[in-house]
C-alpha positions as CSV (number, residue, x, y, z in Angstrom):
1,X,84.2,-132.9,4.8
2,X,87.1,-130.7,5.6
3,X,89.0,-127.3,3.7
4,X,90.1,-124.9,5.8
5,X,89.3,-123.3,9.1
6,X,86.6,-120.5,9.5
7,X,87.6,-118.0,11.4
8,X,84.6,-116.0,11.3
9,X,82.0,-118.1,13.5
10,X,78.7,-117.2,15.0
11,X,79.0,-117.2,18.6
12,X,75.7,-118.0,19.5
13,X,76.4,-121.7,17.8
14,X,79.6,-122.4,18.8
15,X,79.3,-122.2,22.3
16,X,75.5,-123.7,22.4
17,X,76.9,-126.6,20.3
18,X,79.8,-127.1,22.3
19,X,77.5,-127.4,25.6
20,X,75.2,-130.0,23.7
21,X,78.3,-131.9,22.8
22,X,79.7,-131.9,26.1
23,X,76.7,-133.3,27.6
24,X,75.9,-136.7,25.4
25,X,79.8,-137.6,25.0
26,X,79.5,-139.7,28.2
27,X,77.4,-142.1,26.1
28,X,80.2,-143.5,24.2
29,X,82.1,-146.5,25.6
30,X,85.1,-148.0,23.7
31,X,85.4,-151.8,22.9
32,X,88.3,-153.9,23.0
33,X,90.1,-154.8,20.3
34,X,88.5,-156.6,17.5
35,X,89.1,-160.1,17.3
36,X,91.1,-160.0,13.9
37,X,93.9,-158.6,16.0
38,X,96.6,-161.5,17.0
39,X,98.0,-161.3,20.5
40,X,101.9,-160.2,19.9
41,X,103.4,-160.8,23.6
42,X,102.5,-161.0,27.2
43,X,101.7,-158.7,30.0
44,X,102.0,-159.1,34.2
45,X,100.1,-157.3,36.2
46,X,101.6,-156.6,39.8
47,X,100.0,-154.4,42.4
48,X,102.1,-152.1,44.6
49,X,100.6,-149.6,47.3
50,X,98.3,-147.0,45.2
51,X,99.9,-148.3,41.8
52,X,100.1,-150.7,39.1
53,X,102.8,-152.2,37.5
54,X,102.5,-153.3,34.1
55,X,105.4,-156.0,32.7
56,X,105.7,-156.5,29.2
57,X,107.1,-158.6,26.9
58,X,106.7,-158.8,23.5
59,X,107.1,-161.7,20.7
60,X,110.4,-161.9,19.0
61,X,109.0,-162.9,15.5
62,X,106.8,-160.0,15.7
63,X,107.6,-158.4,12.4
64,X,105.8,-155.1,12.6
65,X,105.5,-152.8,15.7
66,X,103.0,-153.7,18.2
67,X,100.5,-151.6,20.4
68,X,99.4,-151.5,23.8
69,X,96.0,-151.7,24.8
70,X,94.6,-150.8,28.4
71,X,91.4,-151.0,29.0
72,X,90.5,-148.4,32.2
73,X,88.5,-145.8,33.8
74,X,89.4,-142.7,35.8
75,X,92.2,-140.7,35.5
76,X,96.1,-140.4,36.1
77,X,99.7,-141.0,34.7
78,X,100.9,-143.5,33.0
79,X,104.8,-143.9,33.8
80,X,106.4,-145.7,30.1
81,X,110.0,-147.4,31.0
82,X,112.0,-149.5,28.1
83,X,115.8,-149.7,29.9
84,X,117.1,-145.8,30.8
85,X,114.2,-144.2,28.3
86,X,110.9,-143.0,30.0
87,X,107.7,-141.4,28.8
88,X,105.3,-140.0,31.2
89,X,101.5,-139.9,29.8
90,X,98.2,-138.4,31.2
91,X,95.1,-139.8,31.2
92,X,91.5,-138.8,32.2
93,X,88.9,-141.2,31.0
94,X,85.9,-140.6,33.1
95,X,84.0,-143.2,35.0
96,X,82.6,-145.3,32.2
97,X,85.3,-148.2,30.9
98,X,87.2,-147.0,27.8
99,X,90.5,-148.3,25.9
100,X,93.8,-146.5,25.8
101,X,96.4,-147.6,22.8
102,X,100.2,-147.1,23.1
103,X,102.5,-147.3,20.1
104,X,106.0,-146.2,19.9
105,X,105.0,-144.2,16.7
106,X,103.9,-141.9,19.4
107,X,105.6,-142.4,22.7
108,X,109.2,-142.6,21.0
109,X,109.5,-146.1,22.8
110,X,108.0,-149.4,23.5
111,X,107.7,-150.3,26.8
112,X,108.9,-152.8,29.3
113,X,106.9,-151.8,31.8
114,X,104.5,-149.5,32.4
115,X,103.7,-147.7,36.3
116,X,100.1,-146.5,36.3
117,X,99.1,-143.9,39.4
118,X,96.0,-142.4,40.0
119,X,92.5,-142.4,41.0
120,X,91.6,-145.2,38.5
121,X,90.2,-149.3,37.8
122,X,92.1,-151.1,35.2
123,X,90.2,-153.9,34.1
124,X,92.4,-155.7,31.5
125,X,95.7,-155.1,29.2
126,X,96.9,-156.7,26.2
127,X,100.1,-156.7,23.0
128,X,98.4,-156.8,20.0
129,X,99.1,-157.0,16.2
130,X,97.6,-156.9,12.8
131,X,99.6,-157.7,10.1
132,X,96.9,-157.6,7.2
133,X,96.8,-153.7,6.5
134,X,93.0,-154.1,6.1
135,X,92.6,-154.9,9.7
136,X,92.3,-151.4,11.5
137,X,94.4,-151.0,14.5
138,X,92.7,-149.6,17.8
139,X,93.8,-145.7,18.3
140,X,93.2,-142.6,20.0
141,X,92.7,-139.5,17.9
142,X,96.0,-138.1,19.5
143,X,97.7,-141.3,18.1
144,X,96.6,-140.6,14.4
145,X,97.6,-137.0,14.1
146,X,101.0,-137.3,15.8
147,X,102.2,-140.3,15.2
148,X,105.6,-141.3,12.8
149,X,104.0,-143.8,10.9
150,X,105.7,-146.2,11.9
151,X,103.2,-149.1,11.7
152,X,103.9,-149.6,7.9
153,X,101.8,-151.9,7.2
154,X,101.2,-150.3,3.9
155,X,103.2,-147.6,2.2
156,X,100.1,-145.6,1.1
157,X,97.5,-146.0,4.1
158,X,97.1,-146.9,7.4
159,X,94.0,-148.3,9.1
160,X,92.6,-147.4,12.5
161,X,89.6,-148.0,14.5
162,X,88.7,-145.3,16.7
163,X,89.2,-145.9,20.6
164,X,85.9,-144.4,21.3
165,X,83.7,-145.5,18.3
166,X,85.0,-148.9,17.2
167,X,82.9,-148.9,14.5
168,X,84.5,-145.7,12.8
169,X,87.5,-146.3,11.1
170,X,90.2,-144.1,9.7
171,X,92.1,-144.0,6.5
172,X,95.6,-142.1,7.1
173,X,96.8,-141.7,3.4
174,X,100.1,-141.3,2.5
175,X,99.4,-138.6,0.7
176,X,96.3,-136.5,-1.1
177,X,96.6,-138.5,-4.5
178,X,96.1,-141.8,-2.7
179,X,92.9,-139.9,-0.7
180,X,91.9,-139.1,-4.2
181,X,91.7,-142.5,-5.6
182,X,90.0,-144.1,-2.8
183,X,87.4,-140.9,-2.1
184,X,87.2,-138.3,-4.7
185,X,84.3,-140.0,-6.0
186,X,82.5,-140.4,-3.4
187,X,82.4,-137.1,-2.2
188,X,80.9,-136.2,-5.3
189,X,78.4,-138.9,-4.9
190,X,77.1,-137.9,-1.7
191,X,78.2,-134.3,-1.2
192,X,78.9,-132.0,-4.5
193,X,76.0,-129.4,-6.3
194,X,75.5,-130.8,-9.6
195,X,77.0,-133.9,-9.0
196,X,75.0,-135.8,-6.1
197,X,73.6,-139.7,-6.7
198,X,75.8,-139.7,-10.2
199,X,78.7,-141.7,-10.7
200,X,81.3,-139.8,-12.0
201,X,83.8,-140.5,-14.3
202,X,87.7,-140.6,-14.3
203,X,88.0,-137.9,-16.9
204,X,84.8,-136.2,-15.7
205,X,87.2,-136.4,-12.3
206,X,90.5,-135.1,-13.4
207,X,90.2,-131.5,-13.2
208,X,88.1,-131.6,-10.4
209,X,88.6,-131.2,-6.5
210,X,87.3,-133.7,-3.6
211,X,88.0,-132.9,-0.4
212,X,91.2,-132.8,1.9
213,X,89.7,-135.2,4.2
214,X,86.4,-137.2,4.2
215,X,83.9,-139.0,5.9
216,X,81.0,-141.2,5.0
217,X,78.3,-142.7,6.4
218,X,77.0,-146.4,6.1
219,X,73.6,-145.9,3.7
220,X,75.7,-143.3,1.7
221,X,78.1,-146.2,1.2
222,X,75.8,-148.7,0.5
223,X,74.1,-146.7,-2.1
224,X,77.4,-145.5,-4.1
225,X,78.8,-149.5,-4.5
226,X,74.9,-150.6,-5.3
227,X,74.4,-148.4,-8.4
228,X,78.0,-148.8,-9.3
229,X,77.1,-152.7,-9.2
230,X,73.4,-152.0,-10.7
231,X,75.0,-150.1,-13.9
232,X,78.4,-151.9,-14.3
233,X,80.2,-148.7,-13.6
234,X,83.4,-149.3,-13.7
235,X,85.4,-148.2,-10.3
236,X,89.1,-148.2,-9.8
237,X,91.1,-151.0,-7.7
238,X,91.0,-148.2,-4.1
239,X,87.3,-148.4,-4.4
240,X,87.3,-152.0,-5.1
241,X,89.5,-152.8,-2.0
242,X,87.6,-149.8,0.1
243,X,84.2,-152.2,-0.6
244,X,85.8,-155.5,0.6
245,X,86.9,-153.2,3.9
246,X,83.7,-152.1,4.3
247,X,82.0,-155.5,3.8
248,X,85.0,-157.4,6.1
249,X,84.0,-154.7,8.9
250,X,80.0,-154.7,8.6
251,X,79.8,-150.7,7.9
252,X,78.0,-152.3,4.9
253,X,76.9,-155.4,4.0
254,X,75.6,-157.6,1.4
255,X,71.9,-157.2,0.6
256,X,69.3,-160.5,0.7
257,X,67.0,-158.8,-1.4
258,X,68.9,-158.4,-4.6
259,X,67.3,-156.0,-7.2
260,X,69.1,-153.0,-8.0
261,X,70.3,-152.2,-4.4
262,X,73.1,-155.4,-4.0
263,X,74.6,-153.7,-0.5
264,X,72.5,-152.6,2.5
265,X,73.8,-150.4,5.3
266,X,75.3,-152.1,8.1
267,X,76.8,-150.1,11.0
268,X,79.3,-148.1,11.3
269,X,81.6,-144.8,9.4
270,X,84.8,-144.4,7.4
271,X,86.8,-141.2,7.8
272,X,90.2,-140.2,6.1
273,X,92.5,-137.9,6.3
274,X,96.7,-137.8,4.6
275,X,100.0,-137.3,5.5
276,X,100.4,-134.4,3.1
277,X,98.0,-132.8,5.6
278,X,100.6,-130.0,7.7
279,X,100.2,-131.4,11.4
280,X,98.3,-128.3,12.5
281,X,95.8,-129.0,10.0
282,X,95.5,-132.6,10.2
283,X,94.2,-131.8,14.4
284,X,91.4,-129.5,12.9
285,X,90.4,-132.1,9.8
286,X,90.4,-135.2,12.0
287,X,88.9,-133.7,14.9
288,X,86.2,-132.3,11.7
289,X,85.6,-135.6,10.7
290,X,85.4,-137.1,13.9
291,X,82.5,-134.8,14.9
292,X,80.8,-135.6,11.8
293,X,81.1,-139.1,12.8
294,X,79.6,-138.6,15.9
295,X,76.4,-137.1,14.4
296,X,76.1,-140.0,12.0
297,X,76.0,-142.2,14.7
298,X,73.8,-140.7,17.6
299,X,70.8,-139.9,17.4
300,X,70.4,-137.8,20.6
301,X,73.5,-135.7,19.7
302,X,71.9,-135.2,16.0
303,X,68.4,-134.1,17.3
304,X,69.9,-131.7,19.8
305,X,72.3,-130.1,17.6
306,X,69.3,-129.9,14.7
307,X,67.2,-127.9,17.2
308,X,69.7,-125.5,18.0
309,X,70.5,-125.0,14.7
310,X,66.6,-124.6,14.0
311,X,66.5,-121.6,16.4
312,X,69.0,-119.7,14.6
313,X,68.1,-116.4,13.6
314,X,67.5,-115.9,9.2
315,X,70.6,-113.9,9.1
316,X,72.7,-116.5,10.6
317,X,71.0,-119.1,8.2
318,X,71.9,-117.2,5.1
319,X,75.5,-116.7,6.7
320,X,75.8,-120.7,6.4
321,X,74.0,-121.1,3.2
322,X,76.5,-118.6,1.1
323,X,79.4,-119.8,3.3
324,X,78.8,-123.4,2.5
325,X,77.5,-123.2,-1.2
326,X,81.3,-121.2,-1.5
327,X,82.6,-123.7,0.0
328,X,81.0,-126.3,-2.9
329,X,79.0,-128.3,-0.5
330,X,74.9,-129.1,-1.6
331,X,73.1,-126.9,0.9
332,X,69.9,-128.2,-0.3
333,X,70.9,-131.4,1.4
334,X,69.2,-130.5,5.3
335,X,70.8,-133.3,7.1
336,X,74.5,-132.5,5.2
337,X,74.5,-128.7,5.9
338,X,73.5,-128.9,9.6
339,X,76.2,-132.3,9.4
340,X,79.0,-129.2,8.3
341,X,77.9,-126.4,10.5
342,X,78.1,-128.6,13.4
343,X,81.8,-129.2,12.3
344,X,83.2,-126.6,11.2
345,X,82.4,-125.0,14.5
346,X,83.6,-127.0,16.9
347,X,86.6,-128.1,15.3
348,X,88.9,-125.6,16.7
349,X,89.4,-124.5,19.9
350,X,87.1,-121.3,21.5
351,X,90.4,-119.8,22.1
């Protein structure tokens, strides 16, 4: 979970985190997009010297704006035309296969045709379009933070999958009260002193603060709707719809076993941040969130980061301990409070 940046950071794990970081990342690949996306218009693909030429058309019925999916590797430009207007994008993508998404929310336009140069394979390219708002559109992080909005699928939250972790998807709220309604308890459920494994209530809720942006894990999920179920708490229509998104996308899923523990973890992470978010915030709380979505979901990253963490000197321990417990968040919880010093040091830049 995300408040505010630290500008006070022990060196030592800043820069020994960022190395271990550095070194796994290469295990992600990105999928394609899921199959609840439609196909929204056409795309020819014409070879010319060292580049590719991209045409595209797009449906005419298509009722909300569309994105652009390229699936490549290696790096270059990508050269956007739609009649006079251009857009000129870099990529650098490494050698393993990952998906880039386009939308005009971010590039200004929508393309006609797209020129790619470059030391790079393209493998395949596709329109695609979801109109159901609980179907999460493919995106970069660099889409999320900066784009208009102009999706609008729903006037209080967009959905996205993450390019490079499919199974993580993103909540951009319109605003902090619609975060509230779909999180707030949640993060009291898995992350607040005093609070953790209780379902609080609305009033108990009121007066209380959650968190600017969040992130949760599958089995934390699965256990908050399974004693909700298991004591007939009653949660609000967010959290209702939240748990029918979750369930739709496999992060958790219905359990054969009954008893008091209805929903079993499946795979995968939700993350949110809002609009009300400044812009140069919303890069440090998504890229916070991200990382913590990273070390929910591999191992290696998480057992690397735990032993560097684990070498820390006392001091430095205590240093995380007060600055943590200030900050609200249970630092009896191991896994959490190495989950938060991990983020809260790499989100910003070492500059």
């Amino acid at each position: 979970m995300q408040e505010m940046l630290l500008s006070d950071m022990p060196r030592l794990i800043l820069l020994t985190t960022i190395a271990v970081f550095f070194s796994i990342s290469s295990l992600y690949a990105a999928g394609f997009p899921s199959s609840n996306l439609t196909e929204a218009g056409r795309t020819t693909i014409l070879k010319h010297e060292n580049q590719t030429i991209l045409l595209i058309e797009k449906d005419r019925k298509t009722d909300q704006p569309p994105g652009i999916v390229l699936e490549l590797s290696g790096f270059g430009t990508l050269l956007l035309e739609s009649g006079t207007e251009t857009e000129i994008l870099e990529f650098s993508v490494g050698d393993i296969k990952e998906s880039i998404s386009i939308y005009e929310g971010t590039t200004g336009i929508f393309p006609e045709k797209i020129i790619i140069s470059g030391s790079f394979d393209l493998f395949s390219a596709g329109v695609f379009q979801a109109t159901d708002s609980s179907v999460p559109m493919p995106a970069d992080i660099g889409h999320i933070i900066f784009s208009d909005f102009s999706l609008k699928r729903n006037p209080e939250w967009e959905l996205y999958s993450w390019n490079l972790l499919p199974e993580v998807i993103i909540f951009d709220t319109a605003d902090y009260s619609v975060q509230a309604r779909l999180f707030k308890r949640l993060a009291f459920f898995v992350e607040k002193p005093g609070f953790t494994g209780t379902l609080v209530s609305d009033k108990n809720l009121e007066n209380r603060h959650g968190w600017n942006a969040h992130d949760y894990k599958a089995d934390d999920l699965a256990a908050f709707f399974s004693k909700a179920e298991a004591e007939n708490f009653q949660l609000n229509s967010e959290e209702l719809m939240l748990k029918d998104i979750l369930l739709e996308r496999g992060i958790i899923t219905e359990s054969t076993e009954g008893g008091t523990s209805p929903y079993q973890e499946g795979k995968g992470v939700v993350l949110s941040v809002s609009r009300e978010t400044l812009p140069s915030w919303r890069y440090r709380f998504l890229t916070h969130e991200c990382l913590h979505s990273i070390f929910f979901t591999n191992k290696t990253y998480r057992e690397d980061i735990g032993n560097v963490i684990a070498a820390l000197a006392p001091a430095e321990i205590e240093y995380w301990k007060r600055l943590l417990d200030y900050r609200r968040y249970d630092v009896t919880n191991e896994y959490l409070f190495v989950n938060e010093i991990t983020s809260y040091s790499l989100q910003q830049p070492m500059d």
